[in-house]
C-alpha positions in Angstrom: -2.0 -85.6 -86.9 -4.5 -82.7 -87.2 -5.4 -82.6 -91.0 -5.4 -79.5 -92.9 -8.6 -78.6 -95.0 -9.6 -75.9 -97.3 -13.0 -74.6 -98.4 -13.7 -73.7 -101.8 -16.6 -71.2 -101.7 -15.7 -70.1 -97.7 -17.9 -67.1 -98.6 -20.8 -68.7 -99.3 -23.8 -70.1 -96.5 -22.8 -73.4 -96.9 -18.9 -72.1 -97.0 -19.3 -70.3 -93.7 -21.0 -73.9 -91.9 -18.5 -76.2 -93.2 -15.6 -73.7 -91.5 -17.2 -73.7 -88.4 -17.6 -77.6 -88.4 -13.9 -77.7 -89.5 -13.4 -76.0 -86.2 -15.6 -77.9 -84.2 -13.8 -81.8 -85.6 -10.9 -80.2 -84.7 -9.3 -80.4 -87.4 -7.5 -77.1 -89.2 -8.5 -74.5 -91.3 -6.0 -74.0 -93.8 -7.7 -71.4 -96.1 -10.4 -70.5 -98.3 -11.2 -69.7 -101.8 -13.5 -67.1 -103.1 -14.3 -64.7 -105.7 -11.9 -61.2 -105.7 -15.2 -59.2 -105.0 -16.4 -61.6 -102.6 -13.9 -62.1 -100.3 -15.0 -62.6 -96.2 -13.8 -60.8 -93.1 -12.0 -63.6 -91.7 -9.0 -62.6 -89.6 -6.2 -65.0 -89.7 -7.3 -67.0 -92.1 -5.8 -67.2 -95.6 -8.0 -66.4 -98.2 -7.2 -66.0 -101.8 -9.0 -66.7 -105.4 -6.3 -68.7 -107.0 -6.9 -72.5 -106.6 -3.1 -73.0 -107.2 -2.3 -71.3 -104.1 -5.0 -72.7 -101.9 -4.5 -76.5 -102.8 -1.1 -77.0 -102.0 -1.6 -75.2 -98.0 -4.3 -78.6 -97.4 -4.3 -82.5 -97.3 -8.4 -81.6 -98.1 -10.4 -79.5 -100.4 -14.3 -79.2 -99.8 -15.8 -77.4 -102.4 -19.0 -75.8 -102.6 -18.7 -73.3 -105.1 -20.6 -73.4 -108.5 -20.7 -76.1 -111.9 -18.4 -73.9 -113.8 -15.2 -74.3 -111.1 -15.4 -77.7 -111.0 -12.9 -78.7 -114.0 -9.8 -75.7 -112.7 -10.7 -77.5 -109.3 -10.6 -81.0 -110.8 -7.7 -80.3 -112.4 -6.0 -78.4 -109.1 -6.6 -81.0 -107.1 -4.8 -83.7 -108.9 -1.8 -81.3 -109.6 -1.6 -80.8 -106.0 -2.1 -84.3 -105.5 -4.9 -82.8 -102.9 -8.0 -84.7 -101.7 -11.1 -83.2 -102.8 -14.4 -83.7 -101.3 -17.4 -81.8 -104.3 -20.4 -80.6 -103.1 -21.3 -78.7 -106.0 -24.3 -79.4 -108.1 -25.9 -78.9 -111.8 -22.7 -80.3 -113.5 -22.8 -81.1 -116.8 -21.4 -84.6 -118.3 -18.1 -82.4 -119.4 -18.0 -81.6 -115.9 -18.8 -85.2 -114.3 -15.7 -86.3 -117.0 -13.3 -83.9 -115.3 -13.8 -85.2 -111.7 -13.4 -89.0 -112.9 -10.4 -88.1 -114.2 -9.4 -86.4 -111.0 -10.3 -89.1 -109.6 -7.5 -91.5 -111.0 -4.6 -89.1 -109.0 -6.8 -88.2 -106.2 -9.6 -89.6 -103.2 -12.6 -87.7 -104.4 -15.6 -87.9 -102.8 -18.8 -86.3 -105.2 -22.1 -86.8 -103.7 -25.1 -84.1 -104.6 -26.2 -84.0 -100.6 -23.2 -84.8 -97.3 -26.1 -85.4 -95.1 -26.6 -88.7 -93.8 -30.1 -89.4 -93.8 -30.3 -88.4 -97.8 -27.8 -90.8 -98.1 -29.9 -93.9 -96.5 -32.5 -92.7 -98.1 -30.5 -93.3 -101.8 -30.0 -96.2 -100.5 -33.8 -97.3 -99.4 -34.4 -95.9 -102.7 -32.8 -98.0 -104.9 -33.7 -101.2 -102.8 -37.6 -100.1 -103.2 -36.9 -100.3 -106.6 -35.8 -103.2 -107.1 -39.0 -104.6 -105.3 -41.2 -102.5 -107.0 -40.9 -102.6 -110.9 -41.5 -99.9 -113.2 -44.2 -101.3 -115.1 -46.9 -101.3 -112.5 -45.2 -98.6 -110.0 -44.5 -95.4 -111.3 -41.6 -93.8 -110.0 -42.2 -90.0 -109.2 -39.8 -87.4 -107.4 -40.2 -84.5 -105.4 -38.3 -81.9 -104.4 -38.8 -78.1 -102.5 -35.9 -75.7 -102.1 -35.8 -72.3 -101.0 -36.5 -69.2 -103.7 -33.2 -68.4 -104.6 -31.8 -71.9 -105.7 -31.1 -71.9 -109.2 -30.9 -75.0 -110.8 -33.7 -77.4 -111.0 -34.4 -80.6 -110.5 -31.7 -80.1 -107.3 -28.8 -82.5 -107.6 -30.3 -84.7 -104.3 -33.2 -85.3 -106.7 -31.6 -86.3 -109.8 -29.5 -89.1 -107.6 -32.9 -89.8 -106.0 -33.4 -90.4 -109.7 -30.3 -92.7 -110.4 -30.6 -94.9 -107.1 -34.4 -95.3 -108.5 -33.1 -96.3 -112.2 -30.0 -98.5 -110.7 -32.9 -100.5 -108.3 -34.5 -101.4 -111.7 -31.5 -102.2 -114.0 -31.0 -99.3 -115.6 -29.9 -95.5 -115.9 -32.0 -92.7 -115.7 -31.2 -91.9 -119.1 -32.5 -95.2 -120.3 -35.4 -94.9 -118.3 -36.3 -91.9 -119.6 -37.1 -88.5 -117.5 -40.6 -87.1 -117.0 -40.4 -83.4 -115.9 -42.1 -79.4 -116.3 -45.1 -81.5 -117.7 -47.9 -78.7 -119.0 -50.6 -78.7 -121.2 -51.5 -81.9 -123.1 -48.6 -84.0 -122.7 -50.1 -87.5 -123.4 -50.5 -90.3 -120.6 -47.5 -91.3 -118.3 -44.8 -93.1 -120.2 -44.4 -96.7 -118.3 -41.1 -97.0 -116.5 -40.3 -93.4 -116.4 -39.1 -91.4 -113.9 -41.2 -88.1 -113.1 -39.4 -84.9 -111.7 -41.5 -81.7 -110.1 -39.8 -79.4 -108.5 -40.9 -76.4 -106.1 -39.4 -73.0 -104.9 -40.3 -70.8 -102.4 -39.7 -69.0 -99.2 -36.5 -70.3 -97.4 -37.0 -74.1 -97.5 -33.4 -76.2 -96.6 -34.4 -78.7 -98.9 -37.6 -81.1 -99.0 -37.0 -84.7 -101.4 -39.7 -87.4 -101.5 -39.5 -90.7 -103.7 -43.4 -91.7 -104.5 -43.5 -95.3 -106.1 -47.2 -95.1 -107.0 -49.0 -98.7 -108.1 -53.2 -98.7 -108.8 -53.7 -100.2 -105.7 -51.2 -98.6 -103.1 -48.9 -95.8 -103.0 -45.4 -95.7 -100.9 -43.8 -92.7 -100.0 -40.3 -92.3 -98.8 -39.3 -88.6 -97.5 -36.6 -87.0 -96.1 -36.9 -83.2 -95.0 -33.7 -81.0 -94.0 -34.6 -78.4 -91.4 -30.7 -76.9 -91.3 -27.9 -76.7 -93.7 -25.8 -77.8 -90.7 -26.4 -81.0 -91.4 -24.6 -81.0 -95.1 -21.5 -79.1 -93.6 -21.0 -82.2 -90.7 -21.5 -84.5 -93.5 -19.1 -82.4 -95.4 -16.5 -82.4 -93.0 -17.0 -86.1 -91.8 -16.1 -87.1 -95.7 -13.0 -84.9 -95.7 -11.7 -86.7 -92.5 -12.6 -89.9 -94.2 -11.1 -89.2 -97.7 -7.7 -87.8 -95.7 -5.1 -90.9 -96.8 -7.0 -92.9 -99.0 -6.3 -94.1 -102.2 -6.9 -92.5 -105.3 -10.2 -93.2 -106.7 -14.2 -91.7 -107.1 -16.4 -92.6 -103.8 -20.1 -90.8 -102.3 -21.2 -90.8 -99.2 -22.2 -94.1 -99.1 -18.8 -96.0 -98.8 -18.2 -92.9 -96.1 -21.1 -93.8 -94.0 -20.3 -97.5 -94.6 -23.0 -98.8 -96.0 -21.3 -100.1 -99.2 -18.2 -101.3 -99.7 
């Protein structure tokens, strides 16, 4: 049975990828969401800016649209009793609440980057981690995005930041975060984890994990050289989510690398 999927944000560059990889999985179109003053030339294709009368036209929702839609789509989704597949970065914990509770009507998959090798990387992350303890490696992250991205650190490098934290035990807010350090700030506190973030030109997206002891440094980096590579992740974890039982899972139990 071809399975019907919606995009939340069809307007926007990632919005535009993820239709054409609907296309190319074969898989339908069955609409898109956007903003009244932003709406695409899309023959044919139904396009509105009501998420009530997008969810209930698809078995799946992906949705890369912006922080502030996410609890009117949390809340569409399990209305609809529609799968939903986030993309959508710089939530706030308000926000992360409203797509666990989603999360008990509907398959949700939330993951801050679709593409595959970010994912193995999280994983590799959180395993060099757990080798390599905080108190004589510092943790550092990396990250580069293009000029016009607007929230910082990017959402890939705050779960860079998690998978670090869970390696060792932890959270990240336990651990502690280390970022925009200017001026005297005082020496390194141990078992941190350091944030720097970079903008400029039009870079896809750039993440390295630096564990960094007095006698070695390792480096694990991944570098994205097209967004096409999100959108197939995208779509791979709609197909995936389509019939699954109600509950929150990343890319990682789509790829099948945990449970």
């Amino acid at each position: 049975m071809t399975i019907a999927i919606g995009i939340a944000g069809i307007a926007g560059r990632m919005g535009r990828l993820v239709a054409e990889e609907v296309a190319a999985a074969g898989a339908a179109l069955a609409g898109g969401l956007a903003l009244p003053d932003a709406m695409p030339e899309m023959p044919g294709v139904f396009l509105t800016s009501d998420p009530d009368a997008l969810f209930p036209r698809c078995r799946v929702v992906i949705d890369f649209t912006h922080a502030s839609a996410v609890p009117a789509h949390a809340a569409a989704a399990a209305r609809h009793g529609v799968a939903w597949v986030l993309g959508t970065t710089g939530l706030s914990a308000s926000d992360e609440a409203d797509v666990a509770e989603a999360a008990k009507a509907v398959p949700v998959v939330y993951a801050a980057n679709f593409s595959p090798g970010v994912n193995l990387v999280l994983a590799l992350a959180e395993r060099m981690a757990a080798a390599l303890p905080g108190e004589t490696y510092d943790a550092e992250i990396l990250e580069m995005h293009h000029r016009q991205k607007v929230d910082a650190p990017s959402g890939t490098a705050v779960a860079l930041g998690r998978a670090v934290a869970k390696g060792r035990g932890t959270t990240l807010e336990a651990a502690g975060r280390e970022s925009g350090r200017d001026g005297h700030t005082g020496p390194r506190g141990t078992g941190s984890i350091g944030f720097a973030a970079l903008r400029g030109g039009q870079v896809v997206g750039e993440h390295s994990v630096i564990f960094a002891a007095a006698s070695e440094h390792i480096v694990l980096t991944h570098r994205a050289f097209d967004r096409r590579a999100y959108a197939t992740g995208a779509v791979r974890a709609a197909l995936w989510a389509a019939g699954r039982p109600a509950g929150l899972y990343g890319m990682a139990e789509v790829l099948g690398i945990r449970g």
